[in-house]
C-alpha atoms as an extended CHARMM CRD file, in Angstrom:
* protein
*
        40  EXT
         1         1  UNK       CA             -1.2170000000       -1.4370000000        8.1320000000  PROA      1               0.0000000000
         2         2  UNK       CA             -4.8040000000       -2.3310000000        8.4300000000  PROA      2               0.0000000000
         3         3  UNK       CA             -5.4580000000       -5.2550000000       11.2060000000  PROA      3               0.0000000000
         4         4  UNK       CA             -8.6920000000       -6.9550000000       12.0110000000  PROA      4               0.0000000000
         5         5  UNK       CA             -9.5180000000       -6.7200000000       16.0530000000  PROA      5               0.0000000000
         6         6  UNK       CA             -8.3330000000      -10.0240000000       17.0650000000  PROA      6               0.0000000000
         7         7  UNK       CA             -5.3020000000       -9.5800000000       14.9650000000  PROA      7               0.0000000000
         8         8  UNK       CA             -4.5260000000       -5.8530000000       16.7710000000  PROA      8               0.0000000000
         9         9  UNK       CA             -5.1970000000       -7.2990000000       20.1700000000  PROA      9               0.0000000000
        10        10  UNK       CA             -3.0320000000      -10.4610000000       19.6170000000  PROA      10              0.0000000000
        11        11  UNK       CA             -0.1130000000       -8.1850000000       19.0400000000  PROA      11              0.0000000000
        12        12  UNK       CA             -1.1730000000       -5.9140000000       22.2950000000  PROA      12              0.0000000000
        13        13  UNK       CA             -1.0300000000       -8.9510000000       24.1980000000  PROA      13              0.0000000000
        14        14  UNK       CA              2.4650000000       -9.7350000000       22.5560000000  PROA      14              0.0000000000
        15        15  UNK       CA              3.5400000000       -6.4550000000       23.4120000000  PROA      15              0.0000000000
        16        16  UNK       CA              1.9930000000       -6.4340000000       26.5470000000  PROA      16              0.0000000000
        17        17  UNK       CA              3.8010000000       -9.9150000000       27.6620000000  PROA      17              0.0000000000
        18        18  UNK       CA              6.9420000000       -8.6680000000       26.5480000000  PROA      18              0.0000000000
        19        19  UNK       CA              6.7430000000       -4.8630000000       27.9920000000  PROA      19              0.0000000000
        20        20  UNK       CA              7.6440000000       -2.9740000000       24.8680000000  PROA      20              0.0000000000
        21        21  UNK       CA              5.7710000000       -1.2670000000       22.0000000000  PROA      21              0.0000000000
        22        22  UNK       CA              3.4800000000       -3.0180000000       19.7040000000  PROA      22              0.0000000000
        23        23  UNK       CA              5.7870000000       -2.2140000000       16.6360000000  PROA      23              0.0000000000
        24        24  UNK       CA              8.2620000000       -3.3890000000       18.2970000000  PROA      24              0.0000000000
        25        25  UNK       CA              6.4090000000       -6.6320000000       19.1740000000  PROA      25              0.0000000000
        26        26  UNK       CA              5.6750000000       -6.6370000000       15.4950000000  PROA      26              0.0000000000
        27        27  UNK       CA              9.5840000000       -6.0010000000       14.3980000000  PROA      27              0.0000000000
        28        28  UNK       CA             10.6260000000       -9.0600000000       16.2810000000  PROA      28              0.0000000000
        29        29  UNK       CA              8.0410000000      -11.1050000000       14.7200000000  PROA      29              0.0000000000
        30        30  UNK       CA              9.6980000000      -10.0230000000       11.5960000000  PROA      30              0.0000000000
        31        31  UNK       CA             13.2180000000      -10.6280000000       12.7510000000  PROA      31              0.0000000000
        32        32  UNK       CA             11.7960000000      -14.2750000000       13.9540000000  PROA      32              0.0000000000
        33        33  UNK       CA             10.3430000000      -14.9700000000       10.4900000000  PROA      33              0.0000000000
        34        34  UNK       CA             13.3880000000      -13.8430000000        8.6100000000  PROA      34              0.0000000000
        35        35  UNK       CA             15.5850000000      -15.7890000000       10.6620000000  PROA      35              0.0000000000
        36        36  UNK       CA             13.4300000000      -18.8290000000       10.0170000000  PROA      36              0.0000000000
        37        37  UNK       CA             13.7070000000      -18.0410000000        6.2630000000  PROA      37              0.0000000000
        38        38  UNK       CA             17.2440000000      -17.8990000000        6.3360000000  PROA      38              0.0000000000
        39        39  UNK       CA             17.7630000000      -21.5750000000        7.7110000000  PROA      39              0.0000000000
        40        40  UNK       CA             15.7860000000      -22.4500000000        4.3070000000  PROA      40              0.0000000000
């Protein structure tokens, strides 16, 4: 997956925040959006 900076170091912060891995920062993200889409 190509990011641009501020886009890679909003999901360091993410991960950072919530002490875990950026993919797995990224997978919840995913698991938020889906969820969201689901209520549609």
């Amino acid at each position: 997956m190509r990011l641009a900076p501020n886009e890679y170091a909003m999901i360091q912060e993410c991960a950072d925040i919530l002490e875990t891995t950026k993919a797995q920062a990224i997978l919840k993200g995913v698991q938020l959006l889906k969820a969201e889409l689901d209520k549609k």
